[in-house]
VEXKOLNU-765392 format. One record per atom (N, C-alpha, C): x, y, z. Coordinates in steps of 0.02 Angstrom, whole numbers, plus 50000, padded with zeros to 5 digits. Layout:
REM VEXKOLNU-765392
XYZ
...
This chain:
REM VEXKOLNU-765392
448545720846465
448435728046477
449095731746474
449215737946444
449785741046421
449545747746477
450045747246525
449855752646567
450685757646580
450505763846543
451155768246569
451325772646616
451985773146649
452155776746690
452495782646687
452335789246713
452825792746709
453455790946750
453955791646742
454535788146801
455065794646791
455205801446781
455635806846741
456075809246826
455485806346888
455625809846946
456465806146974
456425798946964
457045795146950
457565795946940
457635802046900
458155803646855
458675809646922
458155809946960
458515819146999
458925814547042
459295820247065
459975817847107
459685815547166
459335823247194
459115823247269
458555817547259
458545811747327
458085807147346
457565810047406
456815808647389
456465811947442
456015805247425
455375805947459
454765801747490
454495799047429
454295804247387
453965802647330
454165799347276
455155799947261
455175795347233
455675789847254
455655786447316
455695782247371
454975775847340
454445781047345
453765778547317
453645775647265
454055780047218
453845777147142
454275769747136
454935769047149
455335767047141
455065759047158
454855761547238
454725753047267
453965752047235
453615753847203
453055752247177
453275747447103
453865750647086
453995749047021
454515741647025
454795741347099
455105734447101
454495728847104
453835731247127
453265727047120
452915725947089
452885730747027
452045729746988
452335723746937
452845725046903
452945718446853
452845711246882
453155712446942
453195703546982
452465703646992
451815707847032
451425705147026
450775706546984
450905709246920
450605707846868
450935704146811
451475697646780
451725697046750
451145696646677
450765695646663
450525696146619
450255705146594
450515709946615
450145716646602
451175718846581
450705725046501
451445728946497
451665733546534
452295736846537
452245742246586
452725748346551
452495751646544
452895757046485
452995762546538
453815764146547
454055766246591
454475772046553
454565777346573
454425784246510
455055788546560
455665792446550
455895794346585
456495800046542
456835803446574
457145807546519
457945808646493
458075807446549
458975807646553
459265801746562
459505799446619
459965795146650
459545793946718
459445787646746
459235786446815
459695787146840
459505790146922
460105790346983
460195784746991
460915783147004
461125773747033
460645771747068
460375776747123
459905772347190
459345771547168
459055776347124
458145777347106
458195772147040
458545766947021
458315763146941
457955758246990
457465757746909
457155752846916
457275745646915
457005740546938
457465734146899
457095731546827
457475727646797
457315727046706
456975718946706
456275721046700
455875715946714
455685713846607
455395708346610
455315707846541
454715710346520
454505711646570
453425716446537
453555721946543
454305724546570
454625733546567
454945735746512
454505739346469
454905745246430
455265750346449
455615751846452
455865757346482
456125761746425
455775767046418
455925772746380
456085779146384
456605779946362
457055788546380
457085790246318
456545797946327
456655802246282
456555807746304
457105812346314
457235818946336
457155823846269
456935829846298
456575835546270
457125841546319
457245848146297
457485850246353
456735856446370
456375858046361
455745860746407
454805858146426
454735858446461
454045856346456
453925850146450
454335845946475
454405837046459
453705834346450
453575835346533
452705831946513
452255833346482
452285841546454
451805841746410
451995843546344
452685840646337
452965840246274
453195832746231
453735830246249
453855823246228
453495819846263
453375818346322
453115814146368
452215813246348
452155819846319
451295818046295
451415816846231
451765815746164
452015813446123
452005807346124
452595803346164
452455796246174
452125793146186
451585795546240
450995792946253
450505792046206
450485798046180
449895797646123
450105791846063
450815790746041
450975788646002
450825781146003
451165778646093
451085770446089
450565770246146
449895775646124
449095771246154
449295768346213
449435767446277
449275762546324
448595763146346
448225759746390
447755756946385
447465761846465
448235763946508
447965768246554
448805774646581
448595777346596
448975781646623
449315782846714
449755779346744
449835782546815
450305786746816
450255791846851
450635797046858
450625799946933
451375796846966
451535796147023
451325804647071
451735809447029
451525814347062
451095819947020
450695823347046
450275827947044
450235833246977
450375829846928
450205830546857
450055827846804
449725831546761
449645826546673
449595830646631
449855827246565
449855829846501
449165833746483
449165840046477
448715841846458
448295840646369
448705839046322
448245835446270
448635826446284
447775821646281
448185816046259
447435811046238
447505807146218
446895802746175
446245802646241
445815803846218
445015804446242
444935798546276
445215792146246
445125785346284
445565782346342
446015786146357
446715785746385
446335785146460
446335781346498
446295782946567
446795783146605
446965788846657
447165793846688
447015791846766
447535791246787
447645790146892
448025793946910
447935799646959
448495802346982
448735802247053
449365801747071
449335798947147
449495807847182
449195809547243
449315816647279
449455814147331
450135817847330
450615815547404
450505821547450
450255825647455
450135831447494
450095839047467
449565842147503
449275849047473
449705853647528
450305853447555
450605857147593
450715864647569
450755864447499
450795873847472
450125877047481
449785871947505
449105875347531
449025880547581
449365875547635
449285878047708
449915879447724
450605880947686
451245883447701
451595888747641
451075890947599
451185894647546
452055899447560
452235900547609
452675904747626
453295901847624
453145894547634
453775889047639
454105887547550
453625890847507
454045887747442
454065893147410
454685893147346
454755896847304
454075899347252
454165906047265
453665908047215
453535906047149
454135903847112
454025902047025
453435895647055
453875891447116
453665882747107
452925883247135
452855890347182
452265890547207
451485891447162
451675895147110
451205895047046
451195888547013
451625885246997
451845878346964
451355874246990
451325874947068
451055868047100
450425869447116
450155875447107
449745876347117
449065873147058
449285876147009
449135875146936
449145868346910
449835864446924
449805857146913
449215853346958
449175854347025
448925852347085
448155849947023
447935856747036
447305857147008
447165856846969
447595855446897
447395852846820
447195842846829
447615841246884
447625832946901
447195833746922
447035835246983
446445833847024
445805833946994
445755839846947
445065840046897
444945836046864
445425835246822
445645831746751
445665822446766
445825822446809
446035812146813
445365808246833
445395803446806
444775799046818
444925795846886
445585797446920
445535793046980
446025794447017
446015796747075
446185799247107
446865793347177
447415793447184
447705790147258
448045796647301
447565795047359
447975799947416
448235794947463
448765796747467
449435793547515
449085791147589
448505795347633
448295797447681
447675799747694
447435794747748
446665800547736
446615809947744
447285810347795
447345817847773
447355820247736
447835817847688
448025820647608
447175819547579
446955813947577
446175813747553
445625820947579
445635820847642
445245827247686
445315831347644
445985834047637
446365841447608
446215840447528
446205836647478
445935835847422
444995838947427
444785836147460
443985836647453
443835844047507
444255844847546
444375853147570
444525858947526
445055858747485
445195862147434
444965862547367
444625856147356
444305854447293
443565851847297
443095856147319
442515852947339
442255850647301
442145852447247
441905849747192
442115841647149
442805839247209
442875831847165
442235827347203
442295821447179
441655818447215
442225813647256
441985812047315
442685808847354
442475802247331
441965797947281
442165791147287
442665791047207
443065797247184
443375794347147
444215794647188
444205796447247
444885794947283
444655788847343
445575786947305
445715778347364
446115782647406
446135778747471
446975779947494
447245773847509
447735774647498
448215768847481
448875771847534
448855768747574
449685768547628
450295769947587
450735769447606
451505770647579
451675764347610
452315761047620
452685757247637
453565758147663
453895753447682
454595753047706
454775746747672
455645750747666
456015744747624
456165740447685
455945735147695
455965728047740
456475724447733
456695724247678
457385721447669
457935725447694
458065730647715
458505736347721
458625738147790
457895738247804
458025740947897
457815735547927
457825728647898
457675723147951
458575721247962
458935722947915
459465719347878
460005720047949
460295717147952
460995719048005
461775717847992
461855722848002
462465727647969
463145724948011
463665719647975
464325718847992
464535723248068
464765723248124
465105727748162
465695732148136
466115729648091
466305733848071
466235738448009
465515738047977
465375744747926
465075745947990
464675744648039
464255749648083
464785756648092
465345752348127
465855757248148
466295760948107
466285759548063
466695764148001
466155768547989
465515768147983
464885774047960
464675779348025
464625773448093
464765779548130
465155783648133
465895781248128
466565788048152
466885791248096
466325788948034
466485796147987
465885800748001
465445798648051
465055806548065
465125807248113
465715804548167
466005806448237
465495805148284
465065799548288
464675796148314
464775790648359
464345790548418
464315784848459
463675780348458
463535774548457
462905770048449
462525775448523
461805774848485
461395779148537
461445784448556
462005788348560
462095796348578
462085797248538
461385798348498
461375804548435
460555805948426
460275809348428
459495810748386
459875812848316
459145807248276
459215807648214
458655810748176
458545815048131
458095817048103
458295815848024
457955813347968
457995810147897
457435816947855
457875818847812
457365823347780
457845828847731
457135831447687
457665836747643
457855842547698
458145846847682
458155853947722
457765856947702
457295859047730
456765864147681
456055867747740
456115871947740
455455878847794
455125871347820
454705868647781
454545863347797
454165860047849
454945856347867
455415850547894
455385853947960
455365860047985
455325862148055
455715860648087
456345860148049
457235859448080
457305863648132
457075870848107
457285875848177
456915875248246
456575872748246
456115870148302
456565863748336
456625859748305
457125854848325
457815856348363
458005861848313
458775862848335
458565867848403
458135871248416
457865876348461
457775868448530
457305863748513
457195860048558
458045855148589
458225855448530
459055851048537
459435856648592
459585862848581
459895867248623
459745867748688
458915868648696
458655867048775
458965862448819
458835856248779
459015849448810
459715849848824
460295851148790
460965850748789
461075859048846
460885863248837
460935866148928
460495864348975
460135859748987
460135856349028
460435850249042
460775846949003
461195842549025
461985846749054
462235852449004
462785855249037
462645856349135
461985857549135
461905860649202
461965854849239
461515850349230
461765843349262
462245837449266
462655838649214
463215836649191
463035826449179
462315826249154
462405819849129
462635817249075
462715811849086
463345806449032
463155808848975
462375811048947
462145811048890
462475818948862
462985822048898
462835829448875
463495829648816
463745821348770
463875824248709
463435820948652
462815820848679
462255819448624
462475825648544
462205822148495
462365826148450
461715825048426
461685830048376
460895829848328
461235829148267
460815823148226
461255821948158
460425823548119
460605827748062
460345829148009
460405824847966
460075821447918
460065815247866
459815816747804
459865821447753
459725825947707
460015829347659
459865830347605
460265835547565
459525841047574
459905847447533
459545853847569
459235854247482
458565856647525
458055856747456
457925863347438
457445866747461
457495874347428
457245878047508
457585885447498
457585888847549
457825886147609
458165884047619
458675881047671
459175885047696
459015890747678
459695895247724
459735898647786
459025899547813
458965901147855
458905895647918
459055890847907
459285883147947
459875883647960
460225883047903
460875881747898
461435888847945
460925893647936
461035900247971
461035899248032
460415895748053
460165894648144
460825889248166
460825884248110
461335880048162
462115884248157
462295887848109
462985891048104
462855895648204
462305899448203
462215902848256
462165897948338
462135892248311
461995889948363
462595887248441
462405888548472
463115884648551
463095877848533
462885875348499
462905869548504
463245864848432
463295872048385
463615870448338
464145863448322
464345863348333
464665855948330
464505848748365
463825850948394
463725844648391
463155843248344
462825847248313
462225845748254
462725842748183
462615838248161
462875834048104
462635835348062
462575837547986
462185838647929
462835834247883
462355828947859
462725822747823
462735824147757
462215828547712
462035831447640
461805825547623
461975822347550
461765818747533
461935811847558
461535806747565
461715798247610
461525792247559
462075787647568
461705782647547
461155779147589
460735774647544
460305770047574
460575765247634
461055762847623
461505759147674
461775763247738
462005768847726
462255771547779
461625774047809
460995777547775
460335779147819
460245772947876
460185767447839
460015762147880
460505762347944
461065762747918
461435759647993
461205767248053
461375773348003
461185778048040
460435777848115
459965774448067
459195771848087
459325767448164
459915763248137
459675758748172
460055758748247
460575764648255
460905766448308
460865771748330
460265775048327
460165781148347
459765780348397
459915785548445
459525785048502
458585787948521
458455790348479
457915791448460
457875793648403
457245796148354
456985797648269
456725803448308
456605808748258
456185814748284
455935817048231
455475817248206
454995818248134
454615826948165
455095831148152
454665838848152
454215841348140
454225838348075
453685839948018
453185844848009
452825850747992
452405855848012
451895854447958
452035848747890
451375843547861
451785842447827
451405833947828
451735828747787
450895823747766
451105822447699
450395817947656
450745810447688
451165808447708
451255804147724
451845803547793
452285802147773
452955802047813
453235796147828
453685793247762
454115786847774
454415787147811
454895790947814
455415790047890
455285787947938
454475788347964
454115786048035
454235777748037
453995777147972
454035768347952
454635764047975
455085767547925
455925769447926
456195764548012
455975772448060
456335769048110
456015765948156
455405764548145
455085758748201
455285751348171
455395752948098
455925747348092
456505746148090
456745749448116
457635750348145
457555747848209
456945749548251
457165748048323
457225754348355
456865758848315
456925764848375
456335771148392
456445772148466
455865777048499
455905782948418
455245784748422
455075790148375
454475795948414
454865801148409
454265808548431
454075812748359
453575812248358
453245814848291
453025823648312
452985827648261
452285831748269
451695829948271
451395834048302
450665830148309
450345835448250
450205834248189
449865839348150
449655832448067
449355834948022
449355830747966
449075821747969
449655819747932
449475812047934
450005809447995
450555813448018
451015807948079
450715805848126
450185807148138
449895801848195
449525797148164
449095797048108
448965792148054
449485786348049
449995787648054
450645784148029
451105778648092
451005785448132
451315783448187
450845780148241
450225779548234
450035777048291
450205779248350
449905772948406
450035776148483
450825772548478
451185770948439
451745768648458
452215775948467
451985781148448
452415787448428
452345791248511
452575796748536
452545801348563
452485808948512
452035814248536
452095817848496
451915823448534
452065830548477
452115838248517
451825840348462
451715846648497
451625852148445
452105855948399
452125854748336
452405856948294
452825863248306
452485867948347
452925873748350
453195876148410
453245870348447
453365871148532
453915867248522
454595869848543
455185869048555
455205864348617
455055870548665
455065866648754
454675860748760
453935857648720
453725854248721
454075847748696
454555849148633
454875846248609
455425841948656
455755848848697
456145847248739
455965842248793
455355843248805
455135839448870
455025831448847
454955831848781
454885824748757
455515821248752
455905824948717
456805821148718
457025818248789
456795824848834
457085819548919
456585816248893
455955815448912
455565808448941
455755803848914
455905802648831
456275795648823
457045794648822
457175798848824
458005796948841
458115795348922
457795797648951
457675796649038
457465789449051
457105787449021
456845780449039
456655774748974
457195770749001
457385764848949
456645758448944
456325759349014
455875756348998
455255757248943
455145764748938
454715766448893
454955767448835
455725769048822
456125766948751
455835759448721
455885755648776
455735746848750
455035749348731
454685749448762
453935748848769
453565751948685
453945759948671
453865760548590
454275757648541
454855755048586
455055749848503
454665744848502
454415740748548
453735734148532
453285738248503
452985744348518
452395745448489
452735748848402
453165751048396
453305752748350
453325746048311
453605739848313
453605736048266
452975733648246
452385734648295
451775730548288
451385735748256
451615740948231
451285748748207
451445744948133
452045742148090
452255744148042
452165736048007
451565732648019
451235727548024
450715730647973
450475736447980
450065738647940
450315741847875
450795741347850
450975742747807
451725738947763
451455739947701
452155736547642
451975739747582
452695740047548
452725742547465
452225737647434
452365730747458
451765725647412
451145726447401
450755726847450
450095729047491
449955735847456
450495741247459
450575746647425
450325746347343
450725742347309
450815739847230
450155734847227
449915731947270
449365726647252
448755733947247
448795737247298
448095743447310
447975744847225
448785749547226
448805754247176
448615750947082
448975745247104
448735740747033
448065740347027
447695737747078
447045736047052
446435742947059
446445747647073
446165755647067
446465757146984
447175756546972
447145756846915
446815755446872
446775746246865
446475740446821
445365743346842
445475746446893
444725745246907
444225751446859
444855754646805
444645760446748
444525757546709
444915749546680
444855748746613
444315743046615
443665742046588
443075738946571
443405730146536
């Protein structure tokens, strides 16, 4: 079976969820299909971190166009070398391509739905339009989440829901199980002026989103109340783990405005290695989020070994289980009240790192790549 991929997302600098996704799907499908081709389609140069590895059933093909890729070269190639099916990681397809071609598209989240205000207007027409040419158009549907699934058959009543799977996401296991020399720990902490455990960490682009300002609003509470009580914890810092995606200035604004300015960390772009160590010495994860189709990072740090407070909105409680603590998305003080309760008591810190590890039991990239392979294979007769 000759099955192609779009892979073009690879190529961008900035690293986010989705192609985190593609990437570890693609360290799996060759190993466990070795008998199937895999025609891997892309346009420029891969980022060092996002390549794929060079399996012998992988073609890997770069041919750049400079407008309209996918529905220019990218539906070109396709049409040209026939594969037998089509996946296309995120939320588009070639609008002309062979009648026999079967078509999967994976939807990581309908958030310009219900946050229209959070994205740029050009991208907001873009995604709108792409959203819904896939969703109509594909013989088969993967949502990340049964949320992301809900919000498909909410917005699109008309698909029939037995042509969507959902299929989990996964964590790199090799990475955040891994343990890190003492001295890179300490060289990665004290280039971001860090102490093991005095820090909340939050992993993410900068973007309306991400519900940073809510965070940094809940971070400020907490840090005058420690000034007032003068506990040990009051040079906690908040480290940001991110490069800034679009509309990010009015973040970057709140923390310039903020008293607490120097102790919020914004790292920009990170490696994979330093995330990890970051993960794995932080004193709690705090996932903001105001919707997410999935949310790796949750994964992330229950396999690091650490307490995680989610929003309670979307798929993070899907994700997170009862191992998580969670608030309301737009409640600061609520927020706040959650940072004491687990920084206050070490026993219930332990208590969600056991449950956190026994949460992330339910999920792998493999498990991930076994789903997604065979929904594929389950088009072609």
């Amino acid at each position: 079976m000759k099955i192609a991929i779009q892979a073009a997302d690879l190529d961008h600098n900035r690293i986010d969820g989705t192609r985190v996704y593609l990437l570890n799907l693609l360290r799996h499908f060759g190993k466990i299909s070795p008998n199937d081709e895999f025609l891997i389609y892309h346009r420029k140069n891969f980022n060092s971190e996002l390549t794929p590895p060079e399996l012998e059933n992988y073609k890997i093909k770069k041919a750049d166009f400079p407008f309209l890729w996918t529905q220019t070269r990218f539906a070109w190639e396709i049409w040209k070398d026939n594969p037998d099916a089509l996946w296309m990681p995120m939320h588009n397809l070639p609008a002309v391509k062979r009648n026999d071609l079967k078509t999967i598209v994976t939807i990581h989240d309908l958030a310009f739905k219900y946050f229209p205000d959070h994205f740029p207007k050009k991208d907001l027409f873009k995604l709108n339009f792409l959203a819904g040419q896939a969703i109509k158009n594909a013989d088969k549907i993967i949502a990340v989440s049964q949320s992301t699934k809900k919000d498909i058959l909410k917005f699109y009543p008309k698909i029939k829901e037995e042509k969507i799977k959902v299929i989990y996401h996964g964590f790199d296991a090799e990475l955040f199980h891994r343990q890190f020399p003492e001295e890179k720990v300490k060289k990665i902490l004290t280039s971001y002026k860090l102490q093991v455990t005095n820090y909340i960490l939050y992993v993410g682009a900068i973007q309306p989103r991400k519900n940073l300002e809510t965070l940094i609003k809940a971070f400020e509470l907490y840090k005058k109340e420690l000034k007032i009580k003068n506990y040990e914890l009051r040079d906690l810092k908040l480290v940001l783990a991110g490069g800034k995606a679009w509309m990010w200035e009015s973040t970057i604004e709140k923390i310039k405005k903020s008293p607490f300015k120097k102790d919020i960390i914004l790292t920009g772009k990170i490696s994979f290695e330093d995330l990890a160590v970051l993960y794995k010495n932080a004193g709690i994860f705090i996932f903001p989020s105001l919707y997410e189709g999935f949310g790796i990072p949750i994964l992330e740090a229950f396999a690091s070994g650490v307490p995680v407070i989610c929003a309670r909105n979307s798929s993070l409680s899907e994700v997170g289980g009862k191992a998580a603590e969670y608030f309301k998305g737009s409640d600061a003080e609520e927020l706040r009240g959650k940072i004491e309760k687990v920084l206050s008591d070490k026993e219930l810190q332990n208590l969600m790192i056991i449950k956190g590890k026994k949460q992330i039991e339910k999920f792998s990239w493999e498990k991930c790549a076994r789903e997604t392979l065979e929904w594929i294979k389950s088009q072609i007769s």
